[in-house]
Each structure stands twice: as C-alpha cells, then as structure tokens.
N, C-alpha and C positions, 0 to 999 in steps of 0.2 A: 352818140351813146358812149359811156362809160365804160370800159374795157373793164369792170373788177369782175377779174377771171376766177377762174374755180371757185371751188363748193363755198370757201369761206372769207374769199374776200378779201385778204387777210397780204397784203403789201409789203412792201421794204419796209414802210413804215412802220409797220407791225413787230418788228425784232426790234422793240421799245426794252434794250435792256439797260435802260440810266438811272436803273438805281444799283447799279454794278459797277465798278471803277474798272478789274481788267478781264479783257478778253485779248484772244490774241488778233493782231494787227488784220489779219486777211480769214477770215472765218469761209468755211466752205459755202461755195454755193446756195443761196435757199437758207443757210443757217447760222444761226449765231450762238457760241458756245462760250458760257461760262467754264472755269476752271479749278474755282476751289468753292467749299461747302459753305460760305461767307456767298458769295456772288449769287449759288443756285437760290439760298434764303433771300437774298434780295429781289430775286426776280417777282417772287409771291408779291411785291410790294412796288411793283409798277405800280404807275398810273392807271393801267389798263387791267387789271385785277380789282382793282378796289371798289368799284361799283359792276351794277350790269348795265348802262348808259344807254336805257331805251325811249327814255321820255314817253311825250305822248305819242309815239310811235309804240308803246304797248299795246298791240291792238287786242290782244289777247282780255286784259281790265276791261276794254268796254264791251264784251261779250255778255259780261257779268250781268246778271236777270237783274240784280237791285238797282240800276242804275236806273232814274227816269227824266227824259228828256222833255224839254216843254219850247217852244217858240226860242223863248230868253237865250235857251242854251244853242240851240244852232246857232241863234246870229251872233254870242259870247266864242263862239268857237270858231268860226269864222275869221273875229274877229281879228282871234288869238293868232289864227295860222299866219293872218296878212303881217299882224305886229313880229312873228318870227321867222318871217319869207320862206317860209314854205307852205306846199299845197296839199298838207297829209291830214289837214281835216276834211276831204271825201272820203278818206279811208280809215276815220273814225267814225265816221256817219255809214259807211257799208259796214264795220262790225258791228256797230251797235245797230245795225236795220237786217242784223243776220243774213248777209249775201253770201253766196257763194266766193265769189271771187272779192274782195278785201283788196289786195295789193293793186295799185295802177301798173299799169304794165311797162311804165319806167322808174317804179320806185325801189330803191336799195330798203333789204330788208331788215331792220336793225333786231326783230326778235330772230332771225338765223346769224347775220353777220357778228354778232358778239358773243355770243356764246362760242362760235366756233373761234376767235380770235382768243377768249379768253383759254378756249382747248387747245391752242397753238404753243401758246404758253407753257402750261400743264403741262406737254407733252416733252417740252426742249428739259423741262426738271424733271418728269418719271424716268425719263431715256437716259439723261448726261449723269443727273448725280452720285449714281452707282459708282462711277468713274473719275470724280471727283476727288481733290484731296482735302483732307479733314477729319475730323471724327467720325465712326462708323456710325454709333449713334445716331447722331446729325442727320445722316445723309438717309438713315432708314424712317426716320421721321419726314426728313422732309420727300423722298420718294411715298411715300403714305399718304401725306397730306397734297401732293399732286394725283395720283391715282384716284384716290377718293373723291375731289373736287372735278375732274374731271368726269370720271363716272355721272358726277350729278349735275353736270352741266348737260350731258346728254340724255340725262332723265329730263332735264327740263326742256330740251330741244322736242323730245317727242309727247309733252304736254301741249306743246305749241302746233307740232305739222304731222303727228299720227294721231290715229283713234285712240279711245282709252284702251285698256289691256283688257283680252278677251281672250282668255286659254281657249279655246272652238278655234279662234282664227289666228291667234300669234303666229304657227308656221309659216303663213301666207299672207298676213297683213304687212304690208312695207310700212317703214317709220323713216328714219334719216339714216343718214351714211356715220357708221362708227369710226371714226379718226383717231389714228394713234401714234403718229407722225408729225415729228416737224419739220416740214416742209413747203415752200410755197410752190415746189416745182410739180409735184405730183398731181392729177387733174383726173386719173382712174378710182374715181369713188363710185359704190353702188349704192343703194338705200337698201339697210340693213331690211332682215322680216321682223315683228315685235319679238318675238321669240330670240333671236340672239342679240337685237340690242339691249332686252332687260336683264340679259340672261349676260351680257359682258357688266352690265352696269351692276347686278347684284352678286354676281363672283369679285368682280373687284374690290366691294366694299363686303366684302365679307373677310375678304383677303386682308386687307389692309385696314380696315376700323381697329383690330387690337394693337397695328402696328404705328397708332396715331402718338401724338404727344400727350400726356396724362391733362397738360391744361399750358394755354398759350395767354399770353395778354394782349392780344388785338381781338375785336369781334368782327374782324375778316380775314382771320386764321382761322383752320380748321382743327380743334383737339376733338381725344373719345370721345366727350359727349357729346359733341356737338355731331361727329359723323357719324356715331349710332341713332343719333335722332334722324339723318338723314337718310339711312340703312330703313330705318320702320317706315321713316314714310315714303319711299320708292315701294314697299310692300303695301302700304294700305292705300295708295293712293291704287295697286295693281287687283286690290281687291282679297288681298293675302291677307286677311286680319290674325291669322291664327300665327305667322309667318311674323308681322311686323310684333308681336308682342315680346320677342326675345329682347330684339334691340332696342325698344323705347324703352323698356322695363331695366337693360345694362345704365342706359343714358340717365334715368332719373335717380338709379343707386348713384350713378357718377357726381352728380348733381347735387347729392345730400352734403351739406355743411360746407358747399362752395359760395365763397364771401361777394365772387363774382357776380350768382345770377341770382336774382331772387326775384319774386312779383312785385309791383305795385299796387299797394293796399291801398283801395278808391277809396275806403273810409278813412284812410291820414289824410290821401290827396285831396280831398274833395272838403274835408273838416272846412278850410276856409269860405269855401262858397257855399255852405250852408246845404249842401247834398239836393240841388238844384240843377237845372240845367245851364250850365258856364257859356258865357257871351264867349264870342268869337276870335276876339281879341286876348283873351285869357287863355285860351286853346289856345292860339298859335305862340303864344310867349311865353309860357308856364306849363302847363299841366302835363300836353303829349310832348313826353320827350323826341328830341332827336333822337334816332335808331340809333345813330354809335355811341350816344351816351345811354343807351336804354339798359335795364339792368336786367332785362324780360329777354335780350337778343342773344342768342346763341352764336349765330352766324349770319355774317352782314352780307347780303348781294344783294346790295339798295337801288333801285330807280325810284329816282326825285320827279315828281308827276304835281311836286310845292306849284308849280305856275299853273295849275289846274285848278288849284283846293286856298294852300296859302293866299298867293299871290292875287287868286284869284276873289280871293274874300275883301284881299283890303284893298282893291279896287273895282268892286261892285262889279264885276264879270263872273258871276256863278256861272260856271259851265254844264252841271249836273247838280241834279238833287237822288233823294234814296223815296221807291216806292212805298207809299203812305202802309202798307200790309207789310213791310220788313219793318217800320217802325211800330208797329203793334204788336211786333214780338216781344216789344223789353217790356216789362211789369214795372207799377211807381218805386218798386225797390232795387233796380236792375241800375246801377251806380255809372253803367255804362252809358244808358240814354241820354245822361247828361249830357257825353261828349257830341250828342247829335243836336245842330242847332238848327230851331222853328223860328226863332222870335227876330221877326221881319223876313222873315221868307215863304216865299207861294207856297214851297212844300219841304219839307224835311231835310235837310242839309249836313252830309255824311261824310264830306271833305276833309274835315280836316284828319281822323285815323287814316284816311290812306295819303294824307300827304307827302309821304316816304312809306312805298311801298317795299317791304325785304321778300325777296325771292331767295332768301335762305330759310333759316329754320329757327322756330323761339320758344320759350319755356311755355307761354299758352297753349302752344300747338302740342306740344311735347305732352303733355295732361290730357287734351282734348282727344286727340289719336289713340294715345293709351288707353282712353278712358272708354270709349268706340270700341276699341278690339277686341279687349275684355271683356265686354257687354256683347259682343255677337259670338265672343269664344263660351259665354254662359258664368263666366265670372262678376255676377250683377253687382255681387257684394265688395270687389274690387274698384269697379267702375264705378260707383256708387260714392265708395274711399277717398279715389281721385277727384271724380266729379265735384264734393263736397269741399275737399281743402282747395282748389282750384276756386270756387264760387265765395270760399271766406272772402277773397281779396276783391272781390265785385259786384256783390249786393253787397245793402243798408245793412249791419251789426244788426242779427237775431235774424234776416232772410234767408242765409242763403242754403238750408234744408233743398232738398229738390223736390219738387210739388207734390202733393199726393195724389195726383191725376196721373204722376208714370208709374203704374203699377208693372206693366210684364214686361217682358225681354224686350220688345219689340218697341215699347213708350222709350225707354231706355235709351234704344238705337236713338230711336228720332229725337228724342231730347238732346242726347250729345252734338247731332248735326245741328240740331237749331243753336245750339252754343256756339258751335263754333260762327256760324251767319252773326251772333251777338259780339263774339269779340271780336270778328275780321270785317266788322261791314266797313265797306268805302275804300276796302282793300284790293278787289278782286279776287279773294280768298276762294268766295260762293262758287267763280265758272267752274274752279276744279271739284267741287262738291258733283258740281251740275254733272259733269265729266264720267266721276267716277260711279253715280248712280244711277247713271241711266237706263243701264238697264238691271238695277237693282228692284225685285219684285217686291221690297216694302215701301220703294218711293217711287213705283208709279204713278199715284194720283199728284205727283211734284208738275206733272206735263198738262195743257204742253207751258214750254217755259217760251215766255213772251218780253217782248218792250213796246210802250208805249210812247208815244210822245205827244199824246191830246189828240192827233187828229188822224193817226193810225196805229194799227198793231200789228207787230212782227214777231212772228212765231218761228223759232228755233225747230230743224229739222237736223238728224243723227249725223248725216253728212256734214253740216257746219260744224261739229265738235271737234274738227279740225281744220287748219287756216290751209290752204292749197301755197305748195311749194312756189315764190315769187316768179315770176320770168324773168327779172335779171339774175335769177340761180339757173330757169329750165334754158335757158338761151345755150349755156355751156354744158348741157347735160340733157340734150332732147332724146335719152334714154329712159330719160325720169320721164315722161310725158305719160 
C-alpha cells in the first residue's frame, strides 16, 4: 500500500516552487517559503496551479444524466484504460451505473488529492505574503487572489464529497475538512459541518473579491470579475438566488467594454459552414476553441477529458454519446446543435464541447446564473434582458426572441435551466444542475434521473449526490468513517 498520508496527499514533492529562483537554503520543516512579492506571484504559476489534472478520473462528469452508454462505449473504455495502464475504468462504469461506492478500495483520489494540493499552495501565498518584501499593493492583491481561489477550491471539494446545501441540515451535515495551513506535517483535520464550510468559503470572498486585481492577463488568474462571478455562483449553486445577484450583477458591470472577454457570435462562426451541422473534424480544428484561447473564459481550471471526445473521434473509440431527449432540446435555429455530431453515429455525439472541461467560471455562465436569479427574484424583465443578448450570439439572426410558450415566472426558471443543459452539454455542467435542484419543488417531475445503456437502467438515488470519502483518505482518518 501507498503511504500518501494525510487528508491531501500532498508530499515533498508538492513544494513545486520552480517557478521561483530564491528561497532560503534550508526552509522549515513541512515548508517552503518564498521571500519577496516577485516569488509569492510566481508561485500562482506553478505547474501545479495551472490545470485541476483530473482526467478521466473525473468521476464526478460521468454522473452527468446526458451521458448515454451503449455496448461500443464499455468495450471503447476498456479499451482506453488498458491503452493508459490503469484500471479506473470500473470506477467510471460505477459512476455512471450510480453506485454507491465509486472508488476501488485502492484507488488514490484525484477529485480530493488535487484540489487539496492546489490549497497547499493557496495557503503558503495567503499566510507568507503579508510578510513579504515588495509593494504593498502587490502583496494585497496577491493575498486576494490566493484567499479567493482557495475559498473556491473548497467550494468545489464539497460539490464533489457533501450534499448539496440545505439550510434545515448545514449545522449537522459534514462536507470536508477546511485547510488553511501549509503544512505537510499536520494530520488533525475534522470534516467541516456545511454550515461553516460555506460560511468560511463565502466570508472569504466577500472579504477579498473587492480586494482583487481590477484585471490580470492570464485566464488562470484570478481578477474582480472573474471572483465575483465566483462569489454568485458559490450562492446559487447554494440555492441563495436573491444572494448571488449582487455579485454577478458587480461582475458583468466589470465586464462592460473589456476587450478581453467577449462571446462567440455562432452566426460569424458558423457563416462558413452554412449554419449546418459541422463534421468532426472541423470541430476539433477550428471552431471550439481551446479554453485558454477562449475569449468566453473568465477563469481557467481546465481538465482535458481531449482522449475521451478529441482523441477519441479520430480514432473511432466513441466512449459516450448524449441521450437522444437532451438532443431534442435545441430547436433548427439553436446554432449550438451544430456543435452536436449525428452523421455516422448510433446516437448523438456530444464530445467534442466538453473536450476541455473548465471547472472555473465563464461569460455564458455568468448571464445564465444572472439571468435564473433575477427570474426567481421576480425581475422577469431583467432576465428576460440577459436572456435575450446572451441568445443573440447562439440562435440563427432573427431567432433568438425567447419562445412565446415561457409566459410566467416559473417557464422562465425552467427555460434558463434548459439553456444552460444547451450551452454546457458534453460538459458535465447538468450533474450540478442535478445537484442543486433536487429538491427544488418546481423540478420535481426532473426525477427520477436515470442512465441507460441499452440493456439496463440506473436510477439515481439522494444519497449518490454525493461521492463517499475514498479509503486511501478513511484509512488515515477512521474518524471520518
């Protein structure tokens, strides 16, 4: 067995500080300290920040209700596992067949082990920079932009190993252990209740989103807008819609007349292909951008899932296709459908939009959230606003009106949700949809949420909405048990 001891795994190897030239010769125990406001920025720009490097060890995407599995894809997946020597396609075949238990009981967990590596990080820049020499400036941006980024790191940990957020139970519902220390020595962690870990994660960034950079030029930095857009959606994903409306509403004023971000108008892009559905080959070389070149991405924490979807296209291993009822949601004007390719495949083919998955935050979502909140806060004619210039860039020129079939508040809701399934599908976007409406009384008839695979159906039960803590983590913490 593998000794990676404590909560996060997280080794010698882990004080990855080489994109820093000095520190001093013999650094304390467990730590490694930069020492002037030059080093602490560079740390942001590890290797090990730059992505969330979970592959197809996301097990969390194949949760996702759109995904549907047929013969081809088990034995394409299979395949795949032999071709990369490992044995974690059973533990793609137990999320997507909604088991209980997911992780083999010697599998290292790469949706805890990384997030909490990248907070190890975080933490060495929130704690040292203060004390750094340099500009004050500097140093208060970049402690902001480590607070914040961690914050949402452990917002995303309890998307993965708690329940969704439930004011009745937050006092008493356990989620993960809040880390705020860097340290490899310490090994007394608890699992927070949901109550103070949303309640650390939304003090923080409330704290610190004014205290961000006004705009940075990497999109895997963190500036205001982009951690106000992170601020709203740690509240709407918590079910706060009244809540997330301040700060998507700061983020998009932030937004106005930046050269940086803007949408992709499907009617420029698409002009050359005749506003058809684009072969596969054209998708992966043209059309979807790469996330870091995307001009739609706020904030990059990219898993490349490309050997699933890309890789997987152009060498006839479909691993998954998209259930023929998520594809009957786009309309002949719906400029997105395009990007979903039928022509020569059993069933609908959804690959290639999540072939780079971002687990950050981006201009579409930033509109779609807004456009939700407003619409259950009673501001239909706001959401409406949003909805409308959002949908310029994605229906056919003269469609993109919103139907006349969402008359009241409540069409409204539901239409925004289906948008968002239109612009994120093949992303994994849906499970947190799944997630956070569960027990929402206007999307009951949503249940139950199932997978097929031709020759049986797996029905999704409350208790899988979240992944059980691995046993290479409970082995060191059979307190957690």
């Amino acid at each position: 067995m593998k000794k990676t001891k404590y909560i996060f795994l997280i080794m010698a190897g882990l004080l990855v500080l080489s994109s820093c030239e000095k520190f001093l010769d013999e650094p304390p125990r467990g730590m490694g300290i930069a020492k002037d406001v030059t080093e602490y920025n560079g740390l942001f720009n590890t290797i090990s920040l730059m992505n969330l490097d979970l592959g197809i060890s996301y097990y969390s995407y194949w949760k996702n209700d759109e995904n549907l599995f047929i013969q081809q894809s088990y034995n394409s997946l299979l395949q795949m596992a032999d071709l990369y020597a490992n044995a974690i396609s059973q533990s793609v075949i137990n999320a997507f067949q909604y088991k209980d238990k997911v992780y083999r009981a010697d599998e290292e967990c790469a949706e805890w082990i990384q997030p909490y590596k990248q907070i190890y990080t975080y933490n060495l820049i929130a704690n040292g920079v203060t004390d750094a020499t340099g500009p004050e400036t500097q140093k208060k941006y970049l402690e902001a932009e480590a607070r914040v980024t961690r914050a949402y790191m452990h917002f995303l940990l309890a998307q993965w190993f708690a329940m969704p957020y439930n004011e009745a139970t937050a006092a008493t519902e356990l989620a993960v252990p809040i880390v705020t220390k860097a340290s490899t020595q310490d090994n007394n962690f608890t699992l927070a209740t949901m109550e103070e870990l949303y309640k650390f994660v939304t003090d923080e960034m409330e704290t610190y989103c004014p205290q961000l950079e006004e705009r940075t030029n990497h999109k895997r930095r963190v500036y205001k807008a982009a951690g106000y857009t992170m601020l709203g959606k740690v509240y709407w994903m918590m079910g706060k819609y009244d809540k997330a409306i301040a700060p998507l509403t700061k983020a998009k004023e932030l937004l106005n007349g930046d050269s940086e971000v803007s949408f992709y108008d499907y009617n420029v892009v698409q002009t050359s292909y005749g506003y058809t559905e684009i072969g596969i080959m054209a998708l992966a070389g043209t059309v979807i951008p790469v996330k870091l070149n995307s001009n739609e991405v706020l904030y990059l924490k990219q898993n490349a899932l490309s050997y699933l979807s890309l890789y997987a296209a152009y060498f006839g291993t479909i691993v998954q296709y998209l259930k023929p009822e998520i594809y009957a949601m786009y309309d002949n004007n719906d400029l997105r459908r395009n990007l979903i390719v039928t022509a020569g495949m059993p069933q609908p083919y959804a690959g290639m939009p999540g072939a780079m998955v971002n687990l950050g935050v981006e201009l579409p979502e930033l509109y779609l959230m807004l456009a939700e909140s407003e619409a259950r806060a009673g501001s239909e004619s706001n959401a409406r606003s949003i909805l409308q210039a959002y949908r310029e860039k994605r229906m056919l020129t003269g469609h993109a009106a919103i139907p006349a079939t969402v008359v009241s508040k409540n069409d409204l809701i539901r239409f925004c949700v289906d948008e968002q399934t239109r612009e994120y599908v093949g992303t994994g976007h849906r499970w947190y949809n799944i997630r956070r409406l569960w027990d929402d009384p206007l999307f009951q008839d949503m249940k139950p949420i199932t997978h097929s695979d031709g020759a049986a159906t797996y029905t999704l039960q409350e208790a899988q909405l979240k992944m059980e803590i691995p046993e290479t983590v409970l082995i060191w913490h059979e307190d957690w048990r």
